[in-house]
C-alpha positions in Angstrom: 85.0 83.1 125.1 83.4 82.8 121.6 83.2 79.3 119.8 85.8 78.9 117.5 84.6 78.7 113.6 85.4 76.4 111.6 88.8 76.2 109.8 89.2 77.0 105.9 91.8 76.5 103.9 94.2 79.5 102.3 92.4 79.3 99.4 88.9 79.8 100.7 90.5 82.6 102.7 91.8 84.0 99.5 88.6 83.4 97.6 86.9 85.2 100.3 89.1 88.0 100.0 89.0 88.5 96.6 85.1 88.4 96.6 84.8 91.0 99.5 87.4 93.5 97.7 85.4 92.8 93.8 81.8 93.9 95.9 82.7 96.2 98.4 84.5 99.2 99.4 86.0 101.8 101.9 84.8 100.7 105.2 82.2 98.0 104.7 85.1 96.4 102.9 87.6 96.8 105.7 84.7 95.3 108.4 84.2 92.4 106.1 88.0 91.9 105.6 88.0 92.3 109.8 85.7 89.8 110.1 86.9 86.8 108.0 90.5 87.2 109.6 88.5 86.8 113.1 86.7 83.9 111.9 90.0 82.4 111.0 91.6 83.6 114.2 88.7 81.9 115.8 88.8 78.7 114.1 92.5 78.5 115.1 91.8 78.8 118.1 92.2 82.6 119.0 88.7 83.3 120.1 89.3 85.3 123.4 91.8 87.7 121.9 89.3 88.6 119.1 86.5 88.9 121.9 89.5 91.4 123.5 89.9 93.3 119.7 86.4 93.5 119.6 85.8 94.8 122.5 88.8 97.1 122.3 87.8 98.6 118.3 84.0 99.4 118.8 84.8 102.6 120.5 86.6 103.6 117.6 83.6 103.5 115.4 80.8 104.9 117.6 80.7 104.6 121.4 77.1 103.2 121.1 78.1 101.0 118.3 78.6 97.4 118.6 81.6 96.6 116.6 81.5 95.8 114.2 80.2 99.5 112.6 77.2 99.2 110.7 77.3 102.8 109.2 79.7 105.3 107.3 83.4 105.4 108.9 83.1 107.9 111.7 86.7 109.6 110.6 85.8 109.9 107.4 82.3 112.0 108.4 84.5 113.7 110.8 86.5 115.3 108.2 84.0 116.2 105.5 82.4 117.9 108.3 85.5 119.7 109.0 86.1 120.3 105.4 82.6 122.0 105.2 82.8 123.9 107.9 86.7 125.5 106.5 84.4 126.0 103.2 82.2 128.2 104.7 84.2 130.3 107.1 
């Protein structure tokens, strides 16, 4: 089971939010977002279901990927490939 991190307040976990949404986007922000609710999870004492969600949501980005995916999403390659592939038939 992972250590539990430390506990913030709604407001930090707001603040948080709000910074992650202002600088990221698409994916990257959806990992970040993914990862401050675990750290709160954590914190509260949730640790070994998150190690179970992590464990459960790397396959979905890459099987060789350790969550969380440090690339562009997977679907969303998926379907410009697709997409290009329909273009040139």
């Amino acid at each position: 089971m992972t250590k539990p991190a430390p506990l913030m307040t709604a407001q930090e976990f707001a603040d948080r939010a709000r910074e992650i949404v202002a600088t990221m986007r698409g994916h990257a922000a959806h990992r970040a977002i993914d990862l401050l609710t675990n750290d709160v999870l954590r914190g509260l004492g949730y640790g070994e279901g998150i190690d179970i969600f992590e464990a459960q949501v790397g396959h979905w980005h890459e099987a060789d990927a350790v969550y969380p995916h440090a690339g562009p999403c997977p679907d969303c390659e998926r379907a410009a490939t697709e997409a290009e592939r329909r273009a040139a038939a």
